[in-house]
CHARMM internal coordinates of N, CA and C (Angstrom, degrees):
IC EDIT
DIST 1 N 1 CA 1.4685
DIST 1 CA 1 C 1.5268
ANGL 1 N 1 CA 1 C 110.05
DIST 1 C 2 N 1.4341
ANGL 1 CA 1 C 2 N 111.23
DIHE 1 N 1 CA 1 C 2 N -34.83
DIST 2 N 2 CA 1.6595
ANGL 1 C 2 N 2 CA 103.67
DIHE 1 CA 1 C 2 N 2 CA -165.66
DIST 2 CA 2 C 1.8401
ANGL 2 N 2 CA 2 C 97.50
DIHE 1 C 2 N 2 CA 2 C -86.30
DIST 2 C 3 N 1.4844
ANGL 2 CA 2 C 3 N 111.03
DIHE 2 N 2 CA 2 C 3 N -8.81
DIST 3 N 3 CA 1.1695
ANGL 2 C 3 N 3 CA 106.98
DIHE 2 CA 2 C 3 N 3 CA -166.13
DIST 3 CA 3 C 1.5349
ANGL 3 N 3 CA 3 C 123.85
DIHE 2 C 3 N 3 CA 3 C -76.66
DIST 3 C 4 N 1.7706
ANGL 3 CA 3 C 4 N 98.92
DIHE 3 N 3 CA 3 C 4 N -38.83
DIST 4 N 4 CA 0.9802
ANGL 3 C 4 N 4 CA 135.18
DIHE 3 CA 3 C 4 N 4 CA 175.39
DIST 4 CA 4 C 1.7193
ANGL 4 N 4 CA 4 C 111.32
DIHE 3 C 4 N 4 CA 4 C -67.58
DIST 4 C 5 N 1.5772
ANGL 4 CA 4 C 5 N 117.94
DIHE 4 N 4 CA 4 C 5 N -49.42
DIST 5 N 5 CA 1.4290
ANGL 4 C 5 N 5 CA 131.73
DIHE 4 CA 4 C 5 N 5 CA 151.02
DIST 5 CA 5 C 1.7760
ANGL 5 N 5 CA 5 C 116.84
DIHE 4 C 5 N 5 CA 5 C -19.33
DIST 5 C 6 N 1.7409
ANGL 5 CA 5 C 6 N 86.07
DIHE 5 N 5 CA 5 C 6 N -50.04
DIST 6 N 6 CA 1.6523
ANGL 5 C 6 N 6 CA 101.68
DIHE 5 CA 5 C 6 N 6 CA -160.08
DIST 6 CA 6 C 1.9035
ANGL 6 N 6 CA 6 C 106.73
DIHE 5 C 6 N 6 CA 6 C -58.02
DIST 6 C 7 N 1.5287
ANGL 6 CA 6 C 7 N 97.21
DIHE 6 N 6 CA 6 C 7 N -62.13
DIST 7 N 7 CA 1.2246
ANGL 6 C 7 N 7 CA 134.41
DIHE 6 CA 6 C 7 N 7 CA 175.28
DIST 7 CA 7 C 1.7455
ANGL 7 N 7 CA 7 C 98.68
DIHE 6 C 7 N 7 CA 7 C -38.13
DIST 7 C 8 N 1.3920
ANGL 7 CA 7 C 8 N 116.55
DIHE 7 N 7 CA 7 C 8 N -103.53
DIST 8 N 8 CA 1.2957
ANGL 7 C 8 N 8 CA 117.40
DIHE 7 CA 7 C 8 N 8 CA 178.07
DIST 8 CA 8 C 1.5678
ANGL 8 N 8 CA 8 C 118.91
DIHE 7 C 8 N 8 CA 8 C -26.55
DIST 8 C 9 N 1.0917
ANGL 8 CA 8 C 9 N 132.38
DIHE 8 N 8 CA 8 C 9 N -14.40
DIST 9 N 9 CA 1.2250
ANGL 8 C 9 N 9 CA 137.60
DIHE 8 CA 8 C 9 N 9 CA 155.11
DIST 9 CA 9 C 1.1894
ANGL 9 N 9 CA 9 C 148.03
DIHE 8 C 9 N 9 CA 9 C -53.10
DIST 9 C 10 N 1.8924
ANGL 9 CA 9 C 10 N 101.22
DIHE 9 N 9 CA 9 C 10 N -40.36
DIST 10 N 10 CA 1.6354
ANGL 9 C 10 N 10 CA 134.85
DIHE 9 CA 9 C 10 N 10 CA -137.36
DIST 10 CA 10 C 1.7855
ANGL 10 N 10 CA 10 C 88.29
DIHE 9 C 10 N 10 CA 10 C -88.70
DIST 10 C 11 N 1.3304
ANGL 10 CA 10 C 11 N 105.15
DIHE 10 N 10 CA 10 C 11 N 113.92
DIST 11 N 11 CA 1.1847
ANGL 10 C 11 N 11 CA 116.66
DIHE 10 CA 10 C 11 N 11 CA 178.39
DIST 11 CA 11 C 2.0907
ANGL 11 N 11 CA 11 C 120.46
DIHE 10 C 11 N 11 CA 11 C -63.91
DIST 11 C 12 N 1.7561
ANGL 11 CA 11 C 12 N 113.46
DIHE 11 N 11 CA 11 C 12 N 129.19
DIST 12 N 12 CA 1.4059
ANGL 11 C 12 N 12 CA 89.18
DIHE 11 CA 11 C 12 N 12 CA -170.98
DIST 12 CA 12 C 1.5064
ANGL 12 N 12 CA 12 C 95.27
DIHE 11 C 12 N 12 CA 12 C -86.17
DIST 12 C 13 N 2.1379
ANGL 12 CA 12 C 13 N 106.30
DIHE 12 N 12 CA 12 C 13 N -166.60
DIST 13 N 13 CA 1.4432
ANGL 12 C 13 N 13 CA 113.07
DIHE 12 CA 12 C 13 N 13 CA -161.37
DIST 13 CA 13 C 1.9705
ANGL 13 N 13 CA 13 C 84.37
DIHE 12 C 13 N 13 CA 13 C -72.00
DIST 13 C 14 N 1.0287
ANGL 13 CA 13 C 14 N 124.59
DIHE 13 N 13 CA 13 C 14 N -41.49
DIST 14 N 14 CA 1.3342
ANGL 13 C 14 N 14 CA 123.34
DIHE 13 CA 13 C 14 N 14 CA 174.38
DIST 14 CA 14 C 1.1448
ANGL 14 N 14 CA 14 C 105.01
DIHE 13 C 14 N 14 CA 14 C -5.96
DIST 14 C 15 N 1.4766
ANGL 14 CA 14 C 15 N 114.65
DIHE 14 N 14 CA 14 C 15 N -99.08
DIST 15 N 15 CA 1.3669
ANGL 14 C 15 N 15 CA 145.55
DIHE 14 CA 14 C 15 N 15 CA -178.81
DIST 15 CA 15 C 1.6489
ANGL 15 N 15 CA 15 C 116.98
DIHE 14 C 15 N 15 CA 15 C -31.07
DIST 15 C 16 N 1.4335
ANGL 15 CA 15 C 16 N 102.57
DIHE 15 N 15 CA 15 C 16 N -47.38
DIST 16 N 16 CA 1.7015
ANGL 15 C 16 N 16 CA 110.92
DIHE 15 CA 15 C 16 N 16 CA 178.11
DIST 16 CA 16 C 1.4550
ANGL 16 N 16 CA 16 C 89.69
DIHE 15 C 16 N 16 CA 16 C -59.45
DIST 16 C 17 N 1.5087
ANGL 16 CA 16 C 17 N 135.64
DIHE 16 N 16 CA 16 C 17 N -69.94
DIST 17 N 17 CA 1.4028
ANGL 16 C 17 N 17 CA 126.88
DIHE 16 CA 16 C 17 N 17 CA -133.13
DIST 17 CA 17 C 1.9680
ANGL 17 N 17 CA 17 C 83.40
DIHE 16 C 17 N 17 CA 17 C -73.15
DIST 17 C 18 N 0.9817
ANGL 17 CA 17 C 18 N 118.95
DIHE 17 N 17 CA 17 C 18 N -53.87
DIST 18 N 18 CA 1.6953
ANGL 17 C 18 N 18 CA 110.76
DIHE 17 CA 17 C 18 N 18 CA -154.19
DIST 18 CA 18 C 1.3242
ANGL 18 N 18 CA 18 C 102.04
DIHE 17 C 18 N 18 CA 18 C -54.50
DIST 18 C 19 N 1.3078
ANGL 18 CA 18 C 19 N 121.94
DIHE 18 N 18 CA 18 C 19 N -47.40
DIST 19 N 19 CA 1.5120
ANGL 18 C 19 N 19 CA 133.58
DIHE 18 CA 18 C 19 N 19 CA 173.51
DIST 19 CA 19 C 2.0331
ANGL 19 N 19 CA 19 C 104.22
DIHE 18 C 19 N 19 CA 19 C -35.55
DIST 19 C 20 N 1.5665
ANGL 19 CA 19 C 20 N 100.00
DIHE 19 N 19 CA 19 C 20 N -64.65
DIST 20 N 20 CA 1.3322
ANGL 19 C 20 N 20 CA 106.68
DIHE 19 CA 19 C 20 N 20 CA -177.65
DIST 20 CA 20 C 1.3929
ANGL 20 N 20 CA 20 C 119.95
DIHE 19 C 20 N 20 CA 20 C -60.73
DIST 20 C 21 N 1.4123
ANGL 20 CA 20 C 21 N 114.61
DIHE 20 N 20 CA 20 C 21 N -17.39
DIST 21 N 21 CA 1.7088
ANGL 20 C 21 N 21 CA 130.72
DIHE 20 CA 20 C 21 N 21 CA 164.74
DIST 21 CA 21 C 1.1696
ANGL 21 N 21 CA 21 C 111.98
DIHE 20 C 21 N 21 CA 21 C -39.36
DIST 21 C 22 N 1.7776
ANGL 21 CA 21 C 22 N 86.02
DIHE 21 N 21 CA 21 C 22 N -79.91
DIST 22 N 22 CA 1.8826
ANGL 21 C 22 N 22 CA 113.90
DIHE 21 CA 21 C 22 N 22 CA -166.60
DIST 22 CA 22 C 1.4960
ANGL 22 N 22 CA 22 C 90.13
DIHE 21 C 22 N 22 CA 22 C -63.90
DIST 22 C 23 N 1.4076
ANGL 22 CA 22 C 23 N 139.17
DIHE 22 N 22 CA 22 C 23 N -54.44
DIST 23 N 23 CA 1.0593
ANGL 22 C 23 N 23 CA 90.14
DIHE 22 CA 22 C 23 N 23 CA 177.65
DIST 23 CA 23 C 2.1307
ANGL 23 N 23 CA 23 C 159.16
DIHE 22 C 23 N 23 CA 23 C -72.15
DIST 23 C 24 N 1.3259
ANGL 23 CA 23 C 24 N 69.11
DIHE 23 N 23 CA 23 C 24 N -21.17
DIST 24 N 24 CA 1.9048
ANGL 23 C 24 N 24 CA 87.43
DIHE 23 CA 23 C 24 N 24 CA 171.96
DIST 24 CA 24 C 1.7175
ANGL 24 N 24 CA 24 C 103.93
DIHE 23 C 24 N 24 CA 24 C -66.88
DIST 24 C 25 N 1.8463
ANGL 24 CA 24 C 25 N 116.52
DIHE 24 N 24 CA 24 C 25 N -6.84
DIST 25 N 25 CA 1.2997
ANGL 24 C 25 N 25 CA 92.87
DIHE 24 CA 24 C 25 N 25 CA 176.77
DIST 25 CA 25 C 1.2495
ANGL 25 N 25 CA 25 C 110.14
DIHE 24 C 25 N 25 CA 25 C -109.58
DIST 25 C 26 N 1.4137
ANGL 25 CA 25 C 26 N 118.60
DIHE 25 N 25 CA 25 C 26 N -2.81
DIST 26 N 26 CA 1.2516
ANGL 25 C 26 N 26 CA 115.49
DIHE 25 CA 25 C 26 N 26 CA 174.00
DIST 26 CA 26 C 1.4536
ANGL 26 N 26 CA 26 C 112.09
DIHE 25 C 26 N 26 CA 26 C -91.21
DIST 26 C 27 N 1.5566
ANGL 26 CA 26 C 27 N 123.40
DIHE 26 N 26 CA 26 C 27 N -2.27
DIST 27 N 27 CA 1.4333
ANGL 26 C 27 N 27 CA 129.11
DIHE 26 CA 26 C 27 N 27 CA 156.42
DIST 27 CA 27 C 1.4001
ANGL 27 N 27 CA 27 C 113.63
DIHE 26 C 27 N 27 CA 27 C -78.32
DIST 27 C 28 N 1.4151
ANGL 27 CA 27 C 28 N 130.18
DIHE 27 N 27 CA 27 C 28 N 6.16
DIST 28 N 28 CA 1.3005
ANGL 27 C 28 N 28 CA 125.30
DIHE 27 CA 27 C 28 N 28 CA -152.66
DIST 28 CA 28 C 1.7502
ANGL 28 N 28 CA 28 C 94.42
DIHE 27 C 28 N 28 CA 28 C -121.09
DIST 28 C 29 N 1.6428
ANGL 28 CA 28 C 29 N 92.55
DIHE 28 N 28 CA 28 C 29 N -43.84
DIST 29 N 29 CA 1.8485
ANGL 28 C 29 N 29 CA 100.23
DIHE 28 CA 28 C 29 N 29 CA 173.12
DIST 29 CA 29 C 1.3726
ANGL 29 N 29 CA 29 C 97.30
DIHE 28 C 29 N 29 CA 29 C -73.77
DIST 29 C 30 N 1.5059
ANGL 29 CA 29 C 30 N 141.28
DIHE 29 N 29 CA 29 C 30 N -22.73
DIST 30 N 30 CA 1.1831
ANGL 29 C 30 N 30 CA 114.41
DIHE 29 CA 29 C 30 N 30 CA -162.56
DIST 30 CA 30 C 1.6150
ANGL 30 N 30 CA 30 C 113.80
DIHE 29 C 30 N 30 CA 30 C -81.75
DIST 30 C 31 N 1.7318
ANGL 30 CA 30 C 31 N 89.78
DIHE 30 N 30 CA 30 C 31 N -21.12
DIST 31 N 31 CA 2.1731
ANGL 30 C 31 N 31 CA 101.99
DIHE 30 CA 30 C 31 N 31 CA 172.72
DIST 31 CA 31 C 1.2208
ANGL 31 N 31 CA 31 C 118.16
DIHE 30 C 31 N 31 CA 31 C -57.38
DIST 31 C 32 N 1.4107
ANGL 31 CA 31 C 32 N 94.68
DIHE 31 N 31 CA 31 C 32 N -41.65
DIST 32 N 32 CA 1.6092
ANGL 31 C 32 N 32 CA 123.65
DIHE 31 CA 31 C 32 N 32 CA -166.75
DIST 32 CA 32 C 1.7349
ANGL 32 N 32 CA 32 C 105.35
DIHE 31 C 32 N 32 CA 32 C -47.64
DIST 32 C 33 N 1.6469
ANGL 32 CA 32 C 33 N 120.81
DIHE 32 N 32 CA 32 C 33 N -69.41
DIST 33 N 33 CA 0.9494
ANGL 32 C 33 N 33 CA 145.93
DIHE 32 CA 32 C 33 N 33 CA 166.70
DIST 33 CA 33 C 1.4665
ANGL 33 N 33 CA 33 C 117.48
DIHE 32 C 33 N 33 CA 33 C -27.58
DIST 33 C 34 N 1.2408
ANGL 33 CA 33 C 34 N 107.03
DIHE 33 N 33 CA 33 C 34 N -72.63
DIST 34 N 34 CA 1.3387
ANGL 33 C 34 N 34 CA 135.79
DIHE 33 CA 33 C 34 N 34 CA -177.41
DIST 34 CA 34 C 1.5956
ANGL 34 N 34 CA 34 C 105.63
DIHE 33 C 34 N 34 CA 34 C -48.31
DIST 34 C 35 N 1.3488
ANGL 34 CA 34 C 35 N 113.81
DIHE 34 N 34 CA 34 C 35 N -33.86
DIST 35 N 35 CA 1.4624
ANGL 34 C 35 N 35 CA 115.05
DIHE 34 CA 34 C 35 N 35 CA -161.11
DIST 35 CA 35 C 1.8201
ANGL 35 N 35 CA 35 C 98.64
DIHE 34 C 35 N 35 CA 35 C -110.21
DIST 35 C 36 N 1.1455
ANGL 35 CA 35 C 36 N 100.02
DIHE 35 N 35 CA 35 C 36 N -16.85
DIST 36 N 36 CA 1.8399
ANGL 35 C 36 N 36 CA 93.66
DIHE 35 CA 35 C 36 N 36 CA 154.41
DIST 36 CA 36 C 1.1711
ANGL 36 N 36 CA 36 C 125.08
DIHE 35 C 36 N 36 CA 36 C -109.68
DIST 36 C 37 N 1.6965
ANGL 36 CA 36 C 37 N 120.41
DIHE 36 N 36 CA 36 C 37 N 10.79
DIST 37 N 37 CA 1.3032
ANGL 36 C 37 N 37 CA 118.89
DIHE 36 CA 36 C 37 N 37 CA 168.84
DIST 37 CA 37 C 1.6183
ANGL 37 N 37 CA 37 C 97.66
DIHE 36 C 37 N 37 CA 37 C -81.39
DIST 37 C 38 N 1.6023
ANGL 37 CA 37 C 38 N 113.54
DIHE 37 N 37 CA 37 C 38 N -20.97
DIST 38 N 38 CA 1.3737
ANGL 37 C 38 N 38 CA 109.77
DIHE 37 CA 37 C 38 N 38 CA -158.28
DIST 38 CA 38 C 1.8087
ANGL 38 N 38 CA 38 C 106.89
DIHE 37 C 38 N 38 CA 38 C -100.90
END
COOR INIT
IC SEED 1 N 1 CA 1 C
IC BUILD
């Protein structure tokens, strides 16, 4: 059961890169912000 769990889980390279996208762009609005709040 946990094996099968494991599997259905297992993220593809797809998923890693978009993940690694959204995040570098939501670090990018967060500069963004920060540096015209300031």
């Amino acid at each position: 059961e946990i094996e099968s769990n494991h599997n259905r889980h297992r993220w593809t390279v797809e998923e890693c890169r978009a993940i690694k996208v959204e995040y570098q762009q939501k670090l990018k609005d967060l500069r963004n912000s920060r540096s015209e709040a300031a």
